[in-house]
Short mmCIF file of the C-alpha atoms (twelve columns), coordinates in Angstrom:
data_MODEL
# 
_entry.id   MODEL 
# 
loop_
_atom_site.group_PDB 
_atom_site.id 
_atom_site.type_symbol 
_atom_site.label_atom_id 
_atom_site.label_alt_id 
_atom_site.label_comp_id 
_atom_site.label_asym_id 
_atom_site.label_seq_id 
_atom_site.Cartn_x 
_atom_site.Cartn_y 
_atom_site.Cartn_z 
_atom_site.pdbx_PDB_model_num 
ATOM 1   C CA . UNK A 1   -189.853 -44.150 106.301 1 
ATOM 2   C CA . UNK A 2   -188.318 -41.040 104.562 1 
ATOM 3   C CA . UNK A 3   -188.826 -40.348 100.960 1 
ATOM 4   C CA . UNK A 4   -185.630 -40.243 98.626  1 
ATOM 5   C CA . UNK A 5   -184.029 -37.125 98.791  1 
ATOM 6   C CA . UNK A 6   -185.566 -36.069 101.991 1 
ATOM 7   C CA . UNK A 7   -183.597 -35.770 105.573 1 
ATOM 8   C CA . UNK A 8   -184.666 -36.729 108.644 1 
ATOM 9   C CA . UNK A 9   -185.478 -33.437 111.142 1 
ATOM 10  C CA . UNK A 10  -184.042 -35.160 114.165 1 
ATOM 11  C CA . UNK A 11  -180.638 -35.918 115.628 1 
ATOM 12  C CA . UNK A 12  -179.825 -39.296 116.082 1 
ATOM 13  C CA . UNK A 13  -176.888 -38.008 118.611 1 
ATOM 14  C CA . UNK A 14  -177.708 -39.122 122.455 1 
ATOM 15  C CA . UNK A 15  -178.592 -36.217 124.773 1 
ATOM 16  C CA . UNK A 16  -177.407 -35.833 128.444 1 
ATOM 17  C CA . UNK A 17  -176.761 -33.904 131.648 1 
ATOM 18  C CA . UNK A 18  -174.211 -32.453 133.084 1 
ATOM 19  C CA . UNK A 19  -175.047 -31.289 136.578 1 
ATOM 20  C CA . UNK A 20  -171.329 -29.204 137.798 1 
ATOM 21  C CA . UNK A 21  -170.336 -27.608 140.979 1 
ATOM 22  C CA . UNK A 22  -167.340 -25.226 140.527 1 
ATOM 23  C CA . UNK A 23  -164.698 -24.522 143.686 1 
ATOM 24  C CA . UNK A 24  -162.645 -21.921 144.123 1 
ATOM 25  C CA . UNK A 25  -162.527 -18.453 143.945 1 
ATOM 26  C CA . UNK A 26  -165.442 -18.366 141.509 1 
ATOM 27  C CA . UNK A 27  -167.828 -15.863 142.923 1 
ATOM 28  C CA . UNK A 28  -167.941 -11.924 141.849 1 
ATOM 29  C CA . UNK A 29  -165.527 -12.545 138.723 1 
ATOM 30  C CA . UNK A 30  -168.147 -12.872 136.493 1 
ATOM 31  C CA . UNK A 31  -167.862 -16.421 136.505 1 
ATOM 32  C CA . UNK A 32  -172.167 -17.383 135.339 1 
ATOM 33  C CA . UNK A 33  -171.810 -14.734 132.539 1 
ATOM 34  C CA . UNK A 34  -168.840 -16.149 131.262 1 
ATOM 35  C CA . UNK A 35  -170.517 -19.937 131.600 1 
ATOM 36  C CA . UNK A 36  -173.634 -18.829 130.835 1 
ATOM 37  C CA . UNK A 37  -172.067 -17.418 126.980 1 
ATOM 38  C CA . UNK A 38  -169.957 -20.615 126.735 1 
ATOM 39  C CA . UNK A 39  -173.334 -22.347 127.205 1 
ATOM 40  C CA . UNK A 40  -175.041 -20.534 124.198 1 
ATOM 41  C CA . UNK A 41  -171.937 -20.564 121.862 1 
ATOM 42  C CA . UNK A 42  -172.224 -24.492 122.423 1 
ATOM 43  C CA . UNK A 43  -175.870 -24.654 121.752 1 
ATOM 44  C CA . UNK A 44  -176.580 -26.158 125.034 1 
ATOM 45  C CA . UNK A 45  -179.610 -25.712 127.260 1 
ATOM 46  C CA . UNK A 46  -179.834 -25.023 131.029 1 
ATOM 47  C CA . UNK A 47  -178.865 -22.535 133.906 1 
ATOM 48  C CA . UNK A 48  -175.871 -21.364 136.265 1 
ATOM 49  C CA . UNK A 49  -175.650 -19.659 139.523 1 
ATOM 50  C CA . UNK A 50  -174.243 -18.700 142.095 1 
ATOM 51  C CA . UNK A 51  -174.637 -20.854 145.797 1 
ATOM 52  C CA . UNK A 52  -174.609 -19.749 149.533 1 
ATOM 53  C CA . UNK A 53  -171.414 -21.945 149.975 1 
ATOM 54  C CA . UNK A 54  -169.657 -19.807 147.378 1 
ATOM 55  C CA . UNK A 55  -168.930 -22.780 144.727 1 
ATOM 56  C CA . UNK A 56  -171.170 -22.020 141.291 1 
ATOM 57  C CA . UNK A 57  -173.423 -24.415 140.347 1 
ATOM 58  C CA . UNK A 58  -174.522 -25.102 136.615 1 
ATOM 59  C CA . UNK A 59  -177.301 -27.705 134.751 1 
ATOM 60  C CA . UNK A 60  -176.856 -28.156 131.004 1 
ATOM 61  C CA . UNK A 61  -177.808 -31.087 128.292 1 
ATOM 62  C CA . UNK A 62  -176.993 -31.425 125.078 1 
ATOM 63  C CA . UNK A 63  -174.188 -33.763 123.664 1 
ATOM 64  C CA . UNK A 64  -171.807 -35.097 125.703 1 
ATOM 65  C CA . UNK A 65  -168.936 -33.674 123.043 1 
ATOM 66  C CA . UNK A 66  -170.470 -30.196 123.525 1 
ATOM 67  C CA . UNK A 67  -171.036 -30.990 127.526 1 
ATOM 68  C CA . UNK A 68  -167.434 -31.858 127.899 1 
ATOM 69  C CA . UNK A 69  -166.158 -28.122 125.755 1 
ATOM 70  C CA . UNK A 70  -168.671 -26.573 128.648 1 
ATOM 71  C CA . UNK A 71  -166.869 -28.498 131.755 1 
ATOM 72  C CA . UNK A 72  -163.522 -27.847 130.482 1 
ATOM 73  C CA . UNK A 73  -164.312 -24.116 130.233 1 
ATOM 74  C CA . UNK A 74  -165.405 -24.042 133.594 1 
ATOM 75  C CA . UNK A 75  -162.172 -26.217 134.805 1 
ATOM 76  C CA . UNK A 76  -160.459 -22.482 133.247 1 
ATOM 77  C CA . UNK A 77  -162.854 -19.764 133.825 1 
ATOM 78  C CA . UNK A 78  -162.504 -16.450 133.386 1 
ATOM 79  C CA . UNK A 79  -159.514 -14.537 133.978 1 
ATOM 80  C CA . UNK A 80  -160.196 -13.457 137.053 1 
ATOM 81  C CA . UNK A 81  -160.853 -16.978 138.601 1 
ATOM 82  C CA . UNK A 82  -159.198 -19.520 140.397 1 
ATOM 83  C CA . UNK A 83  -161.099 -22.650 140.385 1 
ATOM 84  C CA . UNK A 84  -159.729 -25.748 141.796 1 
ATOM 85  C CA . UNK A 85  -162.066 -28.267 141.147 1 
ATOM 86  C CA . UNK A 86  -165.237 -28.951 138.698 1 
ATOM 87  C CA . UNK A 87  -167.243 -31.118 140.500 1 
ATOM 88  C CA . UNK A 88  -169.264 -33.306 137.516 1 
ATOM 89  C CA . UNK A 89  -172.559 -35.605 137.621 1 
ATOM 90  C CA . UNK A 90  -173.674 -37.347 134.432 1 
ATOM 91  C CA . UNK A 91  -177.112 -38.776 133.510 1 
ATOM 92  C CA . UNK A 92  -178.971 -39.110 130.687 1 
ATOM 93  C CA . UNK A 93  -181.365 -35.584 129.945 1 
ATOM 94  C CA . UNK A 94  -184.391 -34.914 131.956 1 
ATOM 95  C CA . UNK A 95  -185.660 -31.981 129.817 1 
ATOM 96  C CA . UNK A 96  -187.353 -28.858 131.171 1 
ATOM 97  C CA . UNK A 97  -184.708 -26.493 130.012 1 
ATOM 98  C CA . UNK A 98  -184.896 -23.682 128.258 1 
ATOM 99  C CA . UNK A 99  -182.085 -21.801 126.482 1 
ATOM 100 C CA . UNK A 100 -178.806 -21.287 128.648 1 
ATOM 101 C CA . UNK A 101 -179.999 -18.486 131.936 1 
ATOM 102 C CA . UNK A 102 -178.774 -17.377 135.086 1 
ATOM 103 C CA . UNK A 103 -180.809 -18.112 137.871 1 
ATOM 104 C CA . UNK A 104 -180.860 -17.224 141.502 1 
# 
C-alpha cells in the first residue's frame, strides 16, 4: 500500500507485441532506419530488419496505442517506399528486448 502523497513507479497500462512483416518495395530506401527512429520516438522496445525474401520484418512491445502509431508508420514509410501491405501479429509481451536496434 502506498503512503499519501506518494505515486506508484509502475504503469498500470497492459504491454504487448507487435510482430510486422512489411511488403513492397521496402528494401534499400532506408526503410529500418526510418522504423527503427519511429520506434524510439514512441518509446517502444525491439528490433527491425531486413529478410532474404525482401519484405522487412520488425518486433516491438510497448502499448498497444503506441504499437498501433508504429504499424501505421510502417503502412507509410519513408518517401522512397512503396509498401503494400503490413503484415501484423499480436500477443501479449514476451520481454527480452532492449531499446529499439537493427539487426541482421
Amino acid at each position: 500500500m502506498l503512503e499519501a502523497g506518494t505515486q506508484a513507479t509502475y504503469s498500470v497500462e497492459q504491454v504487448e507485441r507487435l510482430h510486422g512483416f512489411i511488403h513492397g518495395d521496402v528494401q534499400g530506401v532506408g526503410f529500418r532506419y526510418f522504423l527503427m527512429r519511429e520506434g524510439r520516438r514512441l518509446g517502444l522496445r525491439g528490433w527491425v530488419r531486413n529478410r532474404d525474401d525482401g519484405t522487412v520484418e520488425f518486433v516491438a512491445e510497448g502499448s498497444r496505442a503506441d504499437l498501433e502509431q508504429l504499424k501505421q508508420a510502417a503502412g507509410r514509410g519513408p518517401s522512397m517506399a512503396h509498401v503494400d501491405r503490413v503484415e501484423a501479429r499480436w500477443s501479449p509481451a514476451a520481454g527480452g528486448l532492449g531499446g529499439f536496434e537493427l539487426t541482421g
